[in-house]
N, C-alpha and C positions, 0 to 999 in steps of 0.2 A: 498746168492744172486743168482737169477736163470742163465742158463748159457747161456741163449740172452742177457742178461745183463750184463758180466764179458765180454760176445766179444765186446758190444759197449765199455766197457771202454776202453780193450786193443788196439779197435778201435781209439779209440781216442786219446789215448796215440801217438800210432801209428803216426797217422796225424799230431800232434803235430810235433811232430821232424820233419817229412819233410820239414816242413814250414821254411822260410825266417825269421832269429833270427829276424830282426823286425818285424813279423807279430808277431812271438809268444808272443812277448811283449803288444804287441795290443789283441792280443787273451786273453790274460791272466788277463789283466786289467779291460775287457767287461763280464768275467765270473761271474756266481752267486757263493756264498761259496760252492756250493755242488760242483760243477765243479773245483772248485780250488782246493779242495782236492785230487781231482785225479791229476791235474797237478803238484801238489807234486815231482809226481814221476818221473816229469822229470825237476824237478827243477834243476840239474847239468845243464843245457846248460842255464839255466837262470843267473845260478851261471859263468857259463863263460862270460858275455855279462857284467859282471859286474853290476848288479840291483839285488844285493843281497835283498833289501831292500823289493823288492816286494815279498817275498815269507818268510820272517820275522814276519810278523804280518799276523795274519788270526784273522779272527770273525767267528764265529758262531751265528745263530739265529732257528737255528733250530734242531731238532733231530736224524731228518735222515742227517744232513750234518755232525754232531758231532760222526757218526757212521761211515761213509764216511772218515772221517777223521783221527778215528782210527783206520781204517781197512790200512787204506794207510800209515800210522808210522811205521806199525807194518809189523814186519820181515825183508826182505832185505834192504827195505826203513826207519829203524828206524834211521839210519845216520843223515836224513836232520830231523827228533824230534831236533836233538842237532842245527840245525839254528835259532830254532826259540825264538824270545826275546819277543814278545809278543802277548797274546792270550786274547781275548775278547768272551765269552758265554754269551748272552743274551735270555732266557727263561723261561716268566711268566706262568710258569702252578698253576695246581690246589696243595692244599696243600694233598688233597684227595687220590692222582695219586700216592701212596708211590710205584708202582711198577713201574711207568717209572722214578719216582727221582731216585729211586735203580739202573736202566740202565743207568741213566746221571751220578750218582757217577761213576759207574764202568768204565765207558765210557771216564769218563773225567780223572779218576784216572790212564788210562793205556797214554794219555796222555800227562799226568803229568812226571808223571815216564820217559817218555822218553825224553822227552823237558825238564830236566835238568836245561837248559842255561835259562829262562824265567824269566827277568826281569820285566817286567809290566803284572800282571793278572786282569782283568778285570770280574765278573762274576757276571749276574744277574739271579739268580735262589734261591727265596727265601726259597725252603726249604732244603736247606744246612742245614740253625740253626735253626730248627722246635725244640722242644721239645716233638714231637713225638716218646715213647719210649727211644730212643736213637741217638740225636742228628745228623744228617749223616755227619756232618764236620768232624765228628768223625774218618772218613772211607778215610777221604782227607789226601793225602803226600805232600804238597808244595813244591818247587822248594826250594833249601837250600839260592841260589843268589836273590830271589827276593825280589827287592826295593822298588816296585810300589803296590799296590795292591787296588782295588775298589770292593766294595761286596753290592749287592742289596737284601734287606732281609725285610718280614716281620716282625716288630717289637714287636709284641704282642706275638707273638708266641718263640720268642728267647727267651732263658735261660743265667742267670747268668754265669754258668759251659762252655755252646756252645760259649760263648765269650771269657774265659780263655781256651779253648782248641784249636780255632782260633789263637789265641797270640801266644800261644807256641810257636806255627809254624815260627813264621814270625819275628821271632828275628833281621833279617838281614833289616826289613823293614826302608823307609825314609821316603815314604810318605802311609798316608790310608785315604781312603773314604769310609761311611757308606751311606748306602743310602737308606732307606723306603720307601717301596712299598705298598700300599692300607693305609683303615682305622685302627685305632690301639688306644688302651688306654696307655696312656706316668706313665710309675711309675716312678719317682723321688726320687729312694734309688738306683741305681744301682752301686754297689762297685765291680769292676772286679780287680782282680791282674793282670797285664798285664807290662810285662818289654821288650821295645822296646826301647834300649839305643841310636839307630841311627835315632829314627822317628824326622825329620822335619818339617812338616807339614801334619795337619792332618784336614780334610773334613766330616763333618756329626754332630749327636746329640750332644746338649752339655754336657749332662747327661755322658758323659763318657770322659769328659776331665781329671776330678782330676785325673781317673784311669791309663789316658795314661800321666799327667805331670808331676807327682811322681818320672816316674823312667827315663823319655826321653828329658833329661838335653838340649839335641840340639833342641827339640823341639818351629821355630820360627815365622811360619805363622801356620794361624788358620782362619775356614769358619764357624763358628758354623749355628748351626739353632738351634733357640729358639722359641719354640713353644707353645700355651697357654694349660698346663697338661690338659687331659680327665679322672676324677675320673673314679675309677671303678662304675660299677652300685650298687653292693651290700654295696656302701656306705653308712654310715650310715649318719644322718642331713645332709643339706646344708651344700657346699664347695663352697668358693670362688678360682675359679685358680689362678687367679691374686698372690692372696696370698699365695699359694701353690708356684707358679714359686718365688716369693720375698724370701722364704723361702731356695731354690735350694739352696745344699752345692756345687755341681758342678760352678754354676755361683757365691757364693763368693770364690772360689779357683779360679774365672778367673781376679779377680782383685790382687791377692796376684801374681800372675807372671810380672814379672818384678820389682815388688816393693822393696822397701830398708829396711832390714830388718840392725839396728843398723848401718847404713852410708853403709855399704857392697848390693850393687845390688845383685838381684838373677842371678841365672845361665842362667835363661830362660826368656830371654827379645826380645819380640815380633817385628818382622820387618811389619808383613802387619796381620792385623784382621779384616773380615769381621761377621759380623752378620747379619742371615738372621732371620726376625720374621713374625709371624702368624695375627699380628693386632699391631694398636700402643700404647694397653695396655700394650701387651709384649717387644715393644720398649723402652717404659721407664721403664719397670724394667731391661730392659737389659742395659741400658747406668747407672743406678745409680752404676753397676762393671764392667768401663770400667776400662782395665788397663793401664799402658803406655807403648805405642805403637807408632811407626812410623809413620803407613801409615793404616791409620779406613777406612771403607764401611760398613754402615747401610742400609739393606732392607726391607722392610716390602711392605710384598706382604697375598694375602688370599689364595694362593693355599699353601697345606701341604702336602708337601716331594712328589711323584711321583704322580701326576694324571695324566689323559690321556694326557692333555697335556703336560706336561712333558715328558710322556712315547712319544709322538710321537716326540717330538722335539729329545728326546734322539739315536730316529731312520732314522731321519730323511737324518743325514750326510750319514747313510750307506744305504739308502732305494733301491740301488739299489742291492744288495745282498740279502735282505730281502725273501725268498721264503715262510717261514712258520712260523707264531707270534702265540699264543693263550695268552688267556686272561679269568682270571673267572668273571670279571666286564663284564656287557653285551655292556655297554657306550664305557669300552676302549677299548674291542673287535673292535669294528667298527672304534673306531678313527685310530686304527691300520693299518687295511684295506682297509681304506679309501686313 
């Protein structure tokens, strides 16, 4: 960092503390993430005013704030890593860029490491589980306590392997959201081992229910999205999807939950299921495996999994921190910035 630049922080720092606890409060609040990073380090007087709460949760949207961020954990200030419960990184880069995903691993990894205590992680950056080479979730430590966890990923480019190496990790988890980013071709064999004993509720494809119902006996609300399959191209004759999705072993393992297997219920009997689908061909194949459940919500909508709208709605709560988005769609790009 050049050293006009380390004096405006220390500057700033500075001015902070002299201020009236409730301006700081004000000040703090009106900041962009980049600027909240620095205020970090004087999060003790925040912590005296009692609003722990504000300095708990950070987001990130961008790269130079996510740098900011670990430059400010790191060393005397690594104490307040241990406040925080939860961390949100949102950044659609190019799949291409493996030398800044390589500085957002490292970046994000040191952390990680110190934030410990992080119960909800939040993280859209889809090439985490690229199949480039060597997976980079690979290079990820997770928080040992965390409960929460949401991950935005390119789906065509994920591997098998990058999704049991992901699980490992997260044994301690209750709840997980998967969430798809751009266009993608849907395979409908995916057999992941995955033993998440405490997961509750789980958000994304349905293609990887059987994998997570198997072993997560608590598992009792459920958001699927059922989507009509995209053969690959070097398919050989015509394919009906319809009948490709009719066939999903994942969707008849979604009607064997809760059911009565010789008068004895299963272990995993559904409080709230929602189904989201792509059209209402894949509507009705998705109600022929409903199971019994409480409390149903059927949607059927034509957008699939994150498009620009989406992605702005997704940014929209936080737009006022927002300093730096990219985008390799040239459409979302601009919805972004708009």
């Amino acid at each position: 960092m050049p050293r006009n630049a380390k004096g405006r922080q220390r500057n700033f720092s500075r001015n902070i503390q002299e201020l009236p606890k409730e301006l700081m409060v004000m000040v703090f609040n009106a900041c962009p993430a980049s600027d909240r990073a620095v205020l970090l380090q004087v999060s003790k007087h925040f912590h005296e005013l009692g609003v722990g709460t504000l300095y708990r949760s950070i987001f990130i949207t961008s790269y130079v704030a996510l740098r900011l961020l670990q430059e400010t954990l790191a060393g005397p200030n690594a104490s307040y890593a241990k406040m925080l419960r939860t961390f949100k990184v949102i950044l659609v880069e190019s799949s291409a860029r493996q030398i800044l995903a390589h500085h957002f691993i490292t970046k994000s990894q040191d952390i990680l490491f110190e934030s410990n205590n992080i119960e909800n992680l939040q993280i859209y950056a889809p090439d985490l589980l690229t199949t480039a080479r060597k997976p980079l979730i690979w290079e990820v430590s997770f928080p040992r306590c965390l409960t929460s966890f949401t991950m935005g990923i390119y789906w065509h480019h994920t591997s098998q392997n990058s999704f049991e190496t992901l699980f490992k990790q997260l044994t301690s988890l209750e709840h997980l959201s998967i969430q798809c980013i751009g266009n993608f071709h849907i395979h409908y064999s995916v057999d992941v081992k995955a033993i998440l004993p405490n997961l509750t509720s789980y958000q994304g494809p349905s293609i990887l229910l059987q994998s997570l119902a198997q072993e997560s006996k608590k598992l009792s609300s459920l958001i699927l999205e059922v989507f009509t399959p995209c053969p690959d191209i070097d398919t050989d004759g015509p394919i009906n999807p319809i009948a490709l999705l009719s066939e999903d072993r994942t969707l008849k393992h979604l009607k064997k939950i809760g059911s009565k297997d010789n008068g004895e219920q299963d272990v995993n009997v559904l409080s709230y299921l929602k189904i989201i689908c792509d059209s209402p061909a894949a509507a009705n194949v998705a109600m022929e495996f409903l199971p019994q459940v409480k409390h149903l919500s059927l949607l059927c909508t034509s957008m699939k999994w994150i498009t620009p709208e989406r992605a702005g709605h997704l940014l929209g709560s936080i737009s006022h921190g927002v300093d730096y988005v990219t985008a390799t769609d040239p459409c979302m790009a601009r919805r972004l910035q708009a």
